[in-house]
C-alpha positions as CSV (number, residue, x, y, z in Angstrom):
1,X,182.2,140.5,-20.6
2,X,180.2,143.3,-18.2
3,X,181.2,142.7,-14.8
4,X,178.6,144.2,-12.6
5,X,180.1,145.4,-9.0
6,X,178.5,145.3,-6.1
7,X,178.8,148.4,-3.8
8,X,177.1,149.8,-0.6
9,X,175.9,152.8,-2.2
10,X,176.2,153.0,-5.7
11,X,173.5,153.2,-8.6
12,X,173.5,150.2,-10.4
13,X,174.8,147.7,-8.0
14,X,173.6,145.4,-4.8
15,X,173.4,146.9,-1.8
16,X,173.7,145.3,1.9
17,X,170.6,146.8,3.1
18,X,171.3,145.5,6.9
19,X,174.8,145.4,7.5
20,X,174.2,144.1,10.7
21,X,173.2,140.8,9.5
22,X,176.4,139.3,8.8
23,X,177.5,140.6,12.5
24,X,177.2,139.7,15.9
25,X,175.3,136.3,16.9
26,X,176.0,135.5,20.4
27,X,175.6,139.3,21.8
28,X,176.0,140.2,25.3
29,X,172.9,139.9,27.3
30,X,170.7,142.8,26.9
31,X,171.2,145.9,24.6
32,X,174.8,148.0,24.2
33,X,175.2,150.6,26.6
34,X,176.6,153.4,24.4
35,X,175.5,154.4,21.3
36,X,179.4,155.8,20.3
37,X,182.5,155.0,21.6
38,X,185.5,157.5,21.4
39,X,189.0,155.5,22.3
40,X,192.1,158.4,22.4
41,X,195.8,157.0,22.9
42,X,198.4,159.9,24.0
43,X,201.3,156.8,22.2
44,X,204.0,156.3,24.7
45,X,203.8,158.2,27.9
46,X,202.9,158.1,31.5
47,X,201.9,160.1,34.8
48,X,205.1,161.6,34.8
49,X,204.8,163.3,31.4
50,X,201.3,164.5,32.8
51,X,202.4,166.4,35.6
52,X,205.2,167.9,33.4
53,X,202.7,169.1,30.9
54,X,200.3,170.1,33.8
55,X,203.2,172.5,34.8
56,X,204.2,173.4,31.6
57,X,200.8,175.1,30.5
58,X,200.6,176.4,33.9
59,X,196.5,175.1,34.6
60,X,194.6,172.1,34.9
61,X,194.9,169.8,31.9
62,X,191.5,168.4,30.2
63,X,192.6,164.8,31.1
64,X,192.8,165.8,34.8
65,X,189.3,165.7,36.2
66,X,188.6,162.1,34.5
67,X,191.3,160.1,35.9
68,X,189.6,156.9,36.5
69,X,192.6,153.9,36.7
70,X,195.5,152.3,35.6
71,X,196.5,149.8,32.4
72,X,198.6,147.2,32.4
73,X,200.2,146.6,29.4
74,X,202.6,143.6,29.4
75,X,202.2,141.4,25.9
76,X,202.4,137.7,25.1
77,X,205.9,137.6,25.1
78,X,207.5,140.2,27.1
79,X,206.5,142.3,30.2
80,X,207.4,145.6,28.7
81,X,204.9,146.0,25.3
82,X,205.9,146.5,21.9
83,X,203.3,149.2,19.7
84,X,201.5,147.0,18.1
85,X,201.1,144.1,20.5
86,X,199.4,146.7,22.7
87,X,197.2,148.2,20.4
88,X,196.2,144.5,18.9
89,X,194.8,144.1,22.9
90,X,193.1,146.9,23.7
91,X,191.7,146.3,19.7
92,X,190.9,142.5,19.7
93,X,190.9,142.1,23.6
94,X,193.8,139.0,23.1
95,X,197.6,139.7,23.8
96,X,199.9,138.8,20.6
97,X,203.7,139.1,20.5
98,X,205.6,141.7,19.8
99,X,205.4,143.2,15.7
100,X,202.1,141.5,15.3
101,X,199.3,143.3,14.1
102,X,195.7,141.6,15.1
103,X,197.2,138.1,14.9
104,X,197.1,135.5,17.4
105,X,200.2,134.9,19.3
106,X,203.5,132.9,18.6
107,X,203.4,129.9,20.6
108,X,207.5,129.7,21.1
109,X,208.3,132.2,23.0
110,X,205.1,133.4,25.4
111,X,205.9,134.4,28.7
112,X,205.6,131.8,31.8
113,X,203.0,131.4,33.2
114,X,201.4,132.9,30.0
115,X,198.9,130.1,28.4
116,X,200.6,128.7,25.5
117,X,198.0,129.2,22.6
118,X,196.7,126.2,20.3
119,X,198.5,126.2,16.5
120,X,195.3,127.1,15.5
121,X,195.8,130.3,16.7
122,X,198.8,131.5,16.0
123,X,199.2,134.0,13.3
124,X,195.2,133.5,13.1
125,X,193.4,136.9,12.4
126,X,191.6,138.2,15.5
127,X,188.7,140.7,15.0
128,X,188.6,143.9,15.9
129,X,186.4,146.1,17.9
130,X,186.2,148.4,15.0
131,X,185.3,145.4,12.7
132,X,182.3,144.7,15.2
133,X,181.1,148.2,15.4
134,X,181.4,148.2,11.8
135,X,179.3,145.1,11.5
136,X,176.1,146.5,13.7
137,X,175.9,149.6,10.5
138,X,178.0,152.4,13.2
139,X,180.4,154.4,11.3
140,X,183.8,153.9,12.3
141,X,186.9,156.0,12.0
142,X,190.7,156.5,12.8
143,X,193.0,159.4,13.2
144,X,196.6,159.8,13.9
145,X,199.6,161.9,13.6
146,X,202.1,159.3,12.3
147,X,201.3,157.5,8.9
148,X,197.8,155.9,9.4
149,X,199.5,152.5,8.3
150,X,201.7,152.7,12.2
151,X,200.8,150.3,15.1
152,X,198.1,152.0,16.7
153,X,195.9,152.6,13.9
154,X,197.0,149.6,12.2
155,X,195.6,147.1,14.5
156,X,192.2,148.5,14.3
157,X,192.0,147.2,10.6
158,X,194.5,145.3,9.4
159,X,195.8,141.8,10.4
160,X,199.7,141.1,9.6
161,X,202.5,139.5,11.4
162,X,204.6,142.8,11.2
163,X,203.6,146.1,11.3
164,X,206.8,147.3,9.3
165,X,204.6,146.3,6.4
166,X,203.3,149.5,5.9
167,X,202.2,148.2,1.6
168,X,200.0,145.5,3.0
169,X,198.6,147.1,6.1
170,X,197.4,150.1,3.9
171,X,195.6,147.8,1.3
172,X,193.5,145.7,4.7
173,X,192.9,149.3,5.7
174,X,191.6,150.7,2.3
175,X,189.2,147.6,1.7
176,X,188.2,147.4,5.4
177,X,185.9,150.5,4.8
178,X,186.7,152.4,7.4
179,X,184.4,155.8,7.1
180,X,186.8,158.8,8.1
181,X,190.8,157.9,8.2
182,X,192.7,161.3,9.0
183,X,197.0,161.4,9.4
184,X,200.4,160.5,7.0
185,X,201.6,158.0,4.9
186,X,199.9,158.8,1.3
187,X,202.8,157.1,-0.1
188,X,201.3,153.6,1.0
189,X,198.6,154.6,-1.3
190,X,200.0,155.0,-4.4
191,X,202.6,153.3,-6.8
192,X,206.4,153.5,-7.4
193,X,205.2,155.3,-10.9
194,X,203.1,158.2,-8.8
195,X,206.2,158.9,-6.6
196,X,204.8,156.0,-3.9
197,X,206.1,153.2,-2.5
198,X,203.7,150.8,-3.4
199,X,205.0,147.7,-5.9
200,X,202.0,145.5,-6.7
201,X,200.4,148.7,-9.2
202,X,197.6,149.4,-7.4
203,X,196.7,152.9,-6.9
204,X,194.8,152.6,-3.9
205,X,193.9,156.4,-3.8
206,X,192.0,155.7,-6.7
207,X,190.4,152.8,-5.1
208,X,189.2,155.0,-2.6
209,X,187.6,157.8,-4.8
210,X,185.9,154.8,-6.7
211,X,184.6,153.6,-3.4
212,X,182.6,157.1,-2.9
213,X,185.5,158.4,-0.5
214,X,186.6,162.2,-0.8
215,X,190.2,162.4,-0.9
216,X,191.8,165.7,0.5
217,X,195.3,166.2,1.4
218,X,195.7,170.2,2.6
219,X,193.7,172.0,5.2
220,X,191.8,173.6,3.4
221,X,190.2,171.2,1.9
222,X,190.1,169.1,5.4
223,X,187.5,172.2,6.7
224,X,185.2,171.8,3.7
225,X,184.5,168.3,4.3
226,X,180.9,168.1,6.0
227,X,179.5,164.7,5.2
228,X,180.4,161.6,3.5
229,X,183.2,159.1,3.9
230,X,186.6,160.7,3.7
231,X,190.5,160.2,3.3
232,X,192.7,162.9,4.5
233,X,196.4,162.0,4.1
234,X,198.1,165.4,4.9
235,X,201.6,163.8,4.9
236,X,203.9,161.4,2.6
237,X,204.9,159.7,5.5
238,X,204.4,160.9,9.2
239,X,202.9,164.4,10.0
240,X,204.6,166.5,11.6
241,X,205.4,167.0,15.4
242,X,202.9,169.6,16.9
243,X,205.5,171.9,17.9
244,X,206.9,171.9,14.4
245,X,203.3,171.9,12.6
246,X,203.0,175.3,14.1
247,X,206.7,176.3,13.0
248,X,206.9,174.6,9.4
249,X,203.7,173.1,8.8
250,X,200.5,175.3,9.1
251,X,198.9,172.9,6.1
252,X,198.5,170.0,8.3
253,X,195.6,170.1,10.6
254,X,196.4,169.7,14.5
255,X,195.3,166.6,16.5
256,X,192.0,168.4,17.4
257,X,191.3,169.7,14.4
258,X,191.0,166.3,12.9
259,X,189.3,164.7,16.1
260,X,186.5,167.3,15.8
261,X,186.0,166.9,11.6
262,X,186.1,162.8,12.6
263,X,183.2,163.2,15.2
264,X,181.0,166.2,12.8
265,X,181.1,163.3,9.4
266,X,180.9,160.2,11.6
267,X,178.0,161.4,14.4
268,X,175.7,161.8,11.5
269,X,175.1,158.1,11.6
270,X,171.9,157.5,13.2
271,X,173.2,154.2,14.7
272,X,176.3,155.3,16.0
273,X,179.6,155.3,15.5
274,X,183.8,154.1,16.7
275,X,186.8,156.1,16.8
276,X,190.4,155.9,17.5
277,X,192.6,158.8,18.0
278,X,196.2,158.5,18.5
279,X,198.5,161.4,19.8
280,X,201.3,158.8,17.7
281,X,204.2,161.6,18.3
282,X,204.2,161.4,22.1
283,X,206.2,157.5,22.2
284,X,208.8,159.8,19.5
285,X,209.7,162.2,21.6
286,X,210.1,159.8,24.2
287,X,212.2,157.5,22.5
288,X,214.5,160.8,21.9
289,X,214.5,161.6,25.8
290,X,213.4,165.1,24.2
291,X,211.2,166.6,27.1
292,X,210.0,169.7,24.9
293,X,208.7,167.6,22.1
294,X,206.8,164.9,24.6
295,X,205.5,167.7,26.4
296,X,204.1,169.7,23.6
297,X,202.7,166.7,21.7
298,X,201.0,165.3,25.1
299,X,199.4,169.0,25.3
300,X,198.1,168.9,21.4
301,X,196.0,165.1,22.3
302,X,194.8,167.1,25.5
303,X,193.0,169.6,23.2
304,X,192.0,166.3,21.2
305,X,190.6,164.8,24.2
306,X,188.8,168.0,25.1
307,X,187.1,167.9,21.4
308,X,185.7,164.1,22.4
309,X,184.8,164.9,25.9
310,X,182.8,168.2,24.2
311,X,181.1,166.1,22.2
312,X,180.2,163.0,24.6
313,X,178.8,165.6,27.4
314,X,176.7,167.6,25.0
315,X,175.3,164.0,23.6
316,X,175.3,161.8,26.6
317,X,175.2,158.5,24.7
318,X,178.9,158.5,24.0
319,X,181.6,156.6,26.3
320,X,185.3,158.1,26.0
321,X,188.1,156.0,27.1
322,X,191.8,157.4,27.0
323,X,195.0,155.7,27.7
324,X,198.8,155.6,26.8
325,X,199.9,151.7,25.3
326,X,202.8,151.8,27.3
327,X,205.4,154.3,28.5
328,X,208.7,155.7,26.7
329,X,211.9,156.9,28.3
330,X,211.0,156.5,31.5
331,X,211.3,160.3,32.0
332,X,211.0,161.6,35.5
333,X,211.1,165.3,37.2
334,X,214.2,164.8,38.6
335,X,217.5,164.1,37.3
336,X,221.4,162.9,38.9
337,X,222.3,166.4,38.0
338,X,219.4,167.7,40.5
339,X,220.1,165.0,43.1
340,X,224.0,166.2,43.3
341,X,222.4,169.2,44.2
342,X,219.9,168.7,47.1
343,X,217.8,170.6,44.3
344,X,214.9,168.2,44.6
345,X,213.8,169.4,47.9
346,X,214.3,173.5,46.5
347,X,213.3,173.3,42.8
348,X,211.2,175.8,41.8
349,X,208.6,175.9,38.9
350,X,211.1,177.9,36.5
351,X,214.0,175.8,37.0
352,X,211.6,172.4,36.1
353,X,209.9,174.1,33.4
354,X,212.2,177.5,32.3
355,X,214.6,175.2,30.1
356,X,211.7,173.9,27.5
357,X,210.1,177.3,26.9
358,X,212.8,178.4,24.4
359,X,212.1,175.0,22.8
360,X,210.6,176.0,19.5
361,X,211.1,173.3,17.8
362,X,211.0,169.6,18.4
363,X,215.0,167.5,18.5
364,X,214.0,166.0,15.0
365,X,213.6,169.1,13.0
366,X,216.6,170.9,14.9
367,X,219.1,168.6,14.0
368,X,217.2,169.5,10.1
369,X,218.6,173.4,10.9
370,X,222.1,171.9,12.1
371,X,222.2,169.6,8.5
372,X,225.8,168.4,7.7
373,X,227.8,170.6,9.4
374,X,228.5,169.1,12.5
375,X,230.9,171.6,13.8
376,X,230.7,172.2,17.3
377,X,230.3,175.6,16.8
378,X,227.0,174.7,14.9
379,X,225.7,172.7,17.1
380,X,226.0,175.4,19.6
381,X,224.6,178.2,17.4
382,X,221.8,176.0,16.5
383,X,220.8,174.8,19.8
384,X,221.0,178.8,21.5
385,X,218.8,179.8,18.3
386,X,216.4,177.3,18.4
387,X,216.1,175.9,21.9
388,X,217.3,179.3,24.2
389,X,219.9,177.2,25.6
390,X,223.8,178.2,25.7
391,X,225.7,174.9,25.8
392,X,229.5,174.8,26.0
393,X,232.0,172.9,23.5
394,X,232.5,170.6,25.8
395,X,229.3,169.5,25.6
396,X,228.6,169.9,21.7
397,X,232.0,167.6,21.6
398,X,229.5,165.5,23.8
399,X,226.6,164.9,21.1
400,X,229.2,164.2,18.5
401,X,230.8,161.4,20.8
402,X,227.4,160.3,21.0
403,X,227.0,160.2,17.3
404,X,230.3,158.4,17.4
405,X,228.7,155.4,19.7
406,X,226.0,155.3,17.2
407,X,223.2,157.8,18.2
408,X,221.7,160.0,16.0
409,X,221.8,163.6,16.3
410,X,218.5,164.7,17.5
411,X,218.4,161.9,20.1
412,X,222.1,163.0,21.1
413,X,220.8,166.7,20.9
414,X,218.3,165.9,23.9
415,X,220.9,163.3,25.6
416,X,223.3,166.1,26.7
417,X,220.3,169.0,27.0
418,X,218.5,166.8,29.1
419,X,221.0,165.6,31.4
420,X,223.2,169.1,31.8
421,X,221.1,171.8,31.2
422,X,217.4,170.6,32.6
423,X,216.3,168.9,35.9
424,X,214.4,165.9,33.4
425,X,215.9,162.5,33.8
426,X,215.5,159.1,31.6
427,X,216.1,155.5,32.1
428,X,215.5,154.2,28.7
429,X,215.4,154.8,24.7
430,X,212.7,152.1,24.7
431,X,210.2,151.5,26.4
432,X,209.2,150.3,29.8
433,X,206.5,148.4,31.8
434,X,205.0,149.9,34.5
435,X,200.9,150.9,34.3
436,X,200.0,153.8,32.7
437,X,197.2,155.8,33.2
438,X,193.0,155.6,32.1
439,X,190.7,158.6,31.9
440,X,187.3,158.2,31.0
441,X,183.9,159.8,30.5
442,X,180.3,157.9,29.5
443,X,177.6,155.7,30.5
444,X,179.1,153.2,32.3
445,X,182.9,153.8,32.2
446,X,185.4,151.4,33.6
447,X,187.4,152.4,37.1
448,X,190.4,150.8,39.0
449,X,192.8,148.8,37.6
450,X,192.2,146.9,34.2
451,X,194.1,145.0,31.5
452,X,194.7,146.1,28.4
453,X,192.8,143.1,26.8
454,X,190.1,144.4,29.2
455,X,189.3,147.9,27.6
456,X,188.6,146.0,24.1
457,X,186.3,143.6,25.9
458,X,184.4,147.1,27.5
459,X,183.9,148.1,24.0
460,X,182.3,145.7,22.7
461,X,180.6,144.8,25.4
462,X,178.9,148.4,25.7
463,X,178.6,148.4,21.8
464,X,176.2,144.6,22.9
465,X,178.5,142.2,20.8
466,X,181.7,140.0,21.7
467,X,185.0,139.8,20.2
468,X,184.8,136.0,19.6
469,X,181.2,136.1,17.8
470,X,182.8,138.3,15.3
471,X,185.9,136.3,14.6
472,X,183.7,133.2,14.1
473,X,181.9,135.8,11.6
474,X,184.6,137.2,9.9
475,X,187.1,135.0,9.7
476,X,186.3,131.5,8.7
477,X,189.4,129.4,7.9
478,X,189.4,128.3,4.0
479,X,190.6,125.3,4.2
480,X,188.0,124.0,6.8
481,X,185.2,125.7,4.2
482,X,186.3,125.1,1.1
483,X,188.6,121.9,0.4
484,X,188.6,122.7,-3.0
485,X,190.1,125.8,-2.9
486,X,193.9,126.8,-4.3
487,X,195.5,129.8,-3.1
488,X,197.4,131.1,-6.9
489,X,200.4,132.8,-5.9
490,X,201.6,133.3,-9.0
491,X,201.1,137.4,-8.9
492,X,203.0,137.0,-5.2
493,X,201.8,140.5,-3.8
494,X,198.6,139.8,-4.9
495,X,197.5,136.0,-4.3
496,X,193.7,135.1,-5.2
497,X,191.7,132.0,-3.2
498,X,189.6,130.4,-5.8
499,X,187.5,127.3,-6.1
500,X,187.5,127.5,-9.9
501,X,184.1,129.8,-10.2
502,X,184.3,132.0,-7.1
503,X,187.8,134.0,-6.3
504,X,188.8,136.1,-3.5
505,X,191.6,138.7,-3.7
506,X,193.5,138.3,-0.7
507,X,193.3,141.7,1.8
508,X,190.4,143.1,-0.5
509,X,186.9,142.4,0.9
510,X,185.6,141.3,-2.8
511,X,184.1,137.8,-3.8
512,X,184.3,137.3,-7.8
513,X,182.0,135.1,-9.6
514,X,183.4,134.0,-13.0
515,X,180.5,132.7,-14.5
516,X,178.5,135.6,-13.8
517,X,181.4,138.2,-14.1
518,X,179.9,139.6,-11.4
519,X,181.5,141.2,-7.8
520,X,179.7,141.1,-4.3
521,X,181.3,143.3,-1.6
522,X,181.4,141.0,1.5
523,X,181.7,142.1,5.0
524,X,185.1,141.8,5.7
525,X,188.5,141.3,4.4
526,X,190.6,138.3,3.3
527,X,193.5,137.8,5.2
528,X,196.2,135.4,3.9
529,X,198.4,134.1,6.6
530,X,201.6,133.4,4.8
531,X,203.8,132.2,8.1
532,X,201.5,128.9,8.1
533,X,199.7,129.6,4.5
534,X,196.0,129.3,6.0
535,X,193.6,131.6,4.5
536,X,190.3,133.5,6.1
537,X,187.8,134.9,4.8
538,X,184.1,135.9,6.2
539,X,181.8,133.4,6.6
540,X,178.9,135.2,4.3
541,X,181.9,134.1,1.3
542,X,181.5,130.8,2.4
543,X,177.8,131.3,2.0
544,X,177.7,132.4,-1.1
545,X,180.5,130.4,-3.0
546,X,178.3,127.5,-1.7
547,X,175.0,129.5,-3.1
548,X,176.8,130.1,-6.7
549,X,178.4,126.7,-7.2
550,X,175.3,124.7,-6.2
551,X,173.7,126.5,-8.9
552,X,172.3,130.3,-7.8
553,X,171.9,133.3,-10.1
554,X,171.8,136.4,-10.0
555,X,167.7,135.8,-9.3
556,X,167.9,133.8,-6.5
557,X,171.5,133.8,-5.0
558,X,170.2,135.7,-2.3
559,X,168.1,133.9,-0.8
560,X,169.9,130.6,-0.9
561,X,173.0,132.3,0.7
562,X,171.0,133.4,3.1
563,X,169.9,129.9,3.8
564,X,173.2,128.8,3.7
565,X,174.8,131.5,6.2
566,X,171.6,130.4,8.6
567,X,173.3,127.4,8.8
568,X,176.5,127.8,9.0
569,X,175.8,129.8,11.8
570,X,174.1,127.1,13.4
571,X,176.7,124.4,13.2
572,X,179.2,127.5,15.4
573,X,176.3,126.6,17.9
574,X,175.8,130.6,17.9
575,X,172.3,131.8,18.8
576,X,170.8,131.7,15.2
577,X,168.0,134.2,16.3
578,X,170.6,136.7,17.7
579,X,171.7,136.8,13.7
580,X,169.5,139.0,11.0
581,X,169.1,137.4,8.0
582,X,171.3,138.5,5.3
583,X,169.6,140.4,3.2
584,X,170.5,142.3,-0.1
585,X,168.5,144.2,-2.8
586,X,169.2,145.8,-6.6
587,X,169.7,149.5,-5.9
C-alpha cells in the first residue's frame, strides 16, 4: 500500500501553505510589537555572581547598561523554584510544580494562598510561547550548553510531568519542528543499538534528516551551515563547561558562537522568528559552590547576550529579554573566613578576584585529573597544578571527610577552596528564592518588577497572540472530541490514539489515515498524559478525523476540514475572523 506523507516542504506531498491559520484566534488588540524575540537565561545565578564577573574581567560587562528589573521566581508549590517549573512560567506564562515540564500544576500540594487549580488542569499540556510563535509561520529556535532535552530548553517544546525523562522530551522536541536546536544530548537521539540511550527503536536523528534538517555534530561543520533548518548536537550528553571547552574541547562551539549561527539561519524568515538561549552551566557551578566555573560560564552567556543585543540594535524590530530562573548557592563576596578578619572593610580587588585566576579548569573536570587516587598528596598536586592554589593536608584530609559525609569530589574540591583559601561565601547546594535580575533591549521592553509568568505573557503579547488561544488550538482533549477513540498501549513507549480509520502517534505531530494510507503533518504534537490517561491533540486533528470519517478524500478533505475547524472554533467562542482559514495545496 503507498502511503503518501505529508510534509512542509517536500516534493510530492501537501503543504500548509499558511501556517498561521491553525494559530492564534483571540489575538491581542492591535498588531505584535516585535517582529523577533530573543529570550537568554544565564541558568542559576544572581546579582552577586554579576558583580563577581564584572570584577573578574576587569570592565563593564555587556549585560550592565540594560539592567531593567527584577524576577520573581517562586513556583506552584514551593517559594524557592525548581528548573523546570521556572522555565515552564516564563514559557507558558502558568506556574506548575516542581519536575513538570509545560504541565499544569498538581493540585495537592500548591502553596497557600496559591489558587488550587481545577482537575482539569492538572498534568494538562500548557502551550508554549515558542509553539505560538511557531504558529504565526516565525522560525523558532533553542540553544543550550547542557543536553537540549534539560529544563530550560525542555519546556519550550515538550510537555511531560518529569523532566528526568530525557527519551520522551527529545521525541516532543524532534516532532515539534523546531528550526535551529544547537547543545548536547545526541544520545536521546539515537537507539541502544547506535550506542544511544533510546529503547522504543527510533532513530530520531534520522527522523530529523528525513524531515529536511542538517545534522552536524563538530565545528566545523556548525560554521558551514548558512540556511536551512538544522540540528547541531556537539555532545553525547552535556557540553562542556566554557572554561574546559577551551582546555579539552575546542570542537564544541562556545555559547556565542552558536547564538550568532541561531540568529544568521533563523533571521532569514521574513516573518520573524523566537529564540531561547540558555547559559545551562552557570546553575552547575553553583550547585558546586565553585566560584571559578560560575564566573567563567556567566562571562561566556555575556558574549552570547552581546551577539543578540548586536543583532536587535542593528535591526531594530527585535526585543531581547535576559534573566536567570532562579539563583544557585547563594554565593556572596564575602565569606566567615573574611569576617574573622575585619577584611570586608580592607579587601582589595586581588585578594576577591587573585584566587580564581589560576583556575584553569572548572571543579568537574579537576576531580577527572585527580581520578582514583585520592591520596592527599594528589589532591594537593592536582589542585596547585590546576587551580594555583597550595592547600595543606589538613585540608586535602578535609575534602576526603567530605566525600566521607557523602559529597562528591569536585563539589568537596570547591567546599574547602572556597571557604579557606578565597573570600567567596555559600549558603546552599540548592537553590534559593530571592529575585534575580532582568536586562532588556527592544521595542517596548518590560521595567520594574515582574513575575516570571509575566515575561511569557510579554512575549506573546508583543508577538500579538495569547497563551490561552493557543492551548485551546493545540491542545484539544480527546476524549471531549472524539468518544470513540482508544488509546492502544500495547507498544507502551509508543501508544497510538485511534478512532478505527484515523491514528495519532502519541508525541509525534502526525495524523494517519488508514483508508487512504495517507499522513498529514498537523500543527502540533500529541501529548499523552499518562498520570490521569487524558490525551490532546490539536484541534485541526479533530477537524480532519471528522472530515475523513464523514466521508472526505483526498479531493475534497480540505475543504470540509476547513469547514469543520471554522466551527470548532466557533463553539470555543474565539473570534472566528481573527482565525485564517486552513488552507493546504499539492506541492
Amino acid at each position: 500500500m503507498r502511503t503518501t506523507q505529508l510534509k512542509l516542504s517536500a516534493c510530492l506531498t501537501i503543504v500548509a501553505v499558511i501556517i498561521g491559520t491553525m494559530a492564534v484566534p483571540a489575538v491581542a488588540s492591535g498588531e505584535g510589537e516585535a517582529k523577533n524575540i530573543i529570550v537568554l537565561v544565564p541558568d542559576g545565578c544572581s546579582q552577586s555572581v554579576v558583580t563577581a564577573a564584572r570584577w573578574y574581567k576587569g570592565e563593564p560587562l555587556h549585560v550592565d547598561r540594560y539592567a531593567r528589573g527584577f524576577v520573581s521566581t517562586y513556583m506552584a508549590n514551593s517559594v524557592i523554584t525548581g528548573s523546570a517549573a521556572a522555565a515552564t512560567a516564563f514559557a507558558t506564562g502558568t506556574k506548575t510544580t516542581a519536575r513538570f515540564i509545560s504541565v499544569g500544576p498538581r493540585a495537592e500540594d500548591v502553596l497557600e494562598n496559591f489558587p488550587v487549580p481545577p482537575e482539569s488542569m492538572e498534568y494538562r499540556p500548557l502551550a508554549t510561547v515558542l509553539e505560538g510563535a511557531k504558529l504565526l509561520g516565525k522560525s523558532t529556535g533553542l540553544v543550550a550548553t547542557s543536553r537540549i532535552t534539560h529544563a530550560t530548553p525542555a519546556a519550550y517544546a515538550a510537555h511531560i510531568h518529569d523532566r528526568g525523562m530525557d527519551n520522551e522530551i527529545m521525541e516532543h522536541m524532534v516532532y515539534e519542528d523546531v528550526d535551529v536546536v544547537f547543545g548536547g544530548g545526541k544520545r536521546h537521539l539515537l537507539t541502544e543499538q547506535q550506542g544511544g540511550r533510546r529503547t522504543d527503536g527510533q532513530d530520531l536523528r534520522q527522523a530529523l534528516i528525513d524531515r529536511g534538517y542538517q545534522f552536524v555534530d563538530n565545528v566545523a561543520d556548525f560554521q558551514a551551515l548558512s540556511s536551512g533548518k538544522a540540528w547541531g548536537m556537539f555532545a553525547d550528553s552535556h557540553m562542556a563547561a566554557e572554561m574546559d571547552r577551551v582546555y579539552y574541547n575546542l570542537d564544541e562551539p562556545s555559547l556565542a558562537e552558536m547564538t550568532q549561527k541561531a540568529i544568521e539561519l533563523l533571521s532569514q524568515n521574513s516573518a520573524g522568528f523566537f529564540l531561547m538561549v540558555e547559559g545551562s552551566q552557570v546553575d552547575w557551578a553553583g550547585h558546586a559552590n565553585d566560584p571559578g566555573y560560575m564566573v567563567t560560564d556567566f562571562l561566556a552567556f555575556d558574549e552570547a547576550f552581546k551577539a543578540a543585543i548586536d543583532f536587535a540594535e542593528q535591526d531594530g524590530e527585535t526585543l531581547v529579554l535576559a534573566f536567570p530562573d532562579h539563583n544557585t548557592g547563594g554565593m556572596a563576596l564575602g565569606n566567615r573566613l573574611c569576617g574573622s578578619s575585619s577584611c570586608y572593610t580592607t579587601m582589595t580587588i586581588e585578594e576577591m578576584i587573585g584566587p580564581l585566576q589560576g583556575m584553569q579548569i572548572s571543579s568537574f573536570a579537576l576531580a577527572g585529573e585527580i581520578g582514583d587516587d585520592l591520596s592527599p598528596a594528589n589532591i594537593q598536586s592536582k589542585i596547585s597544578e590546576f587551580w594555583g592554589i597550595d592547600i595543606t593536608t589538613e585540608h586535602a584530609e578535609d575534602i576526603l571527610a567530605l566525600m566521607d559525609g557523602g559529597l562528591t569530589l569536585d563539589y568537596a574540591i570547591s567546599t574547602v577552596v572556597s571557604d579557606e583559601y578565597t573570600y567567596f561565601g555559600w549558603t546552599t547546594y540548592g537553590h534559593s528564592g530571592e529575585d534575580v535580575p532582568l536586562w532588556t533591549f527592544g521595542p517596548h521592553r518590560p521595567v520594574g518588577l515582574l513575575d516570571n509568568t509575566q515575561l511569557a505573557k510579554r512575549v506573546a503579547g508583543r508577538f500579538g497572540f495569547t497563551l490561552h488561544a493557543v492551548d485551546q488550538i493545540l491542545f484539544a482533549d480527546a476524549a471531549a472530541y472524539c468518544p470513540s477513540c482508544t488509546l492502544d498501549e500495547s507498544d507502551p513507549e509508543n501508544p497510538v490514539l485511534t478512532d478505527g480509520n484515523c491514528s495519532l502517534e502519541t508525541s509525534k505531530d502526525i495524523l494517519h489515515v488508514d483508508s487512504l494510507a495517507m499522513d498529514i503533518r498537523l500543527p502540533g504534537i500529541t501529548v499523552y498524559a499518562p498520570m490521569t490517561g487524558r490525551t490532546y491533540i490539536p484541534l485541526m486533528a479533530v477537524a480532519l478525523m471528522d472530515a475523513f470519517n464523514g466521508g472526505a478524500g483526498v479531493t475534497n478533505y480540505q475543504q470540509i476540514a476547513e469547514q469543520r475547524y471554522r466551527e470548532l472554533v466557533s463553539q470555543l467562542n474565539l473570534d472566528p475572523s481573527q482565525v485564517p482559514a486552513a488552507s493546504y495545496a499539492l506541492d
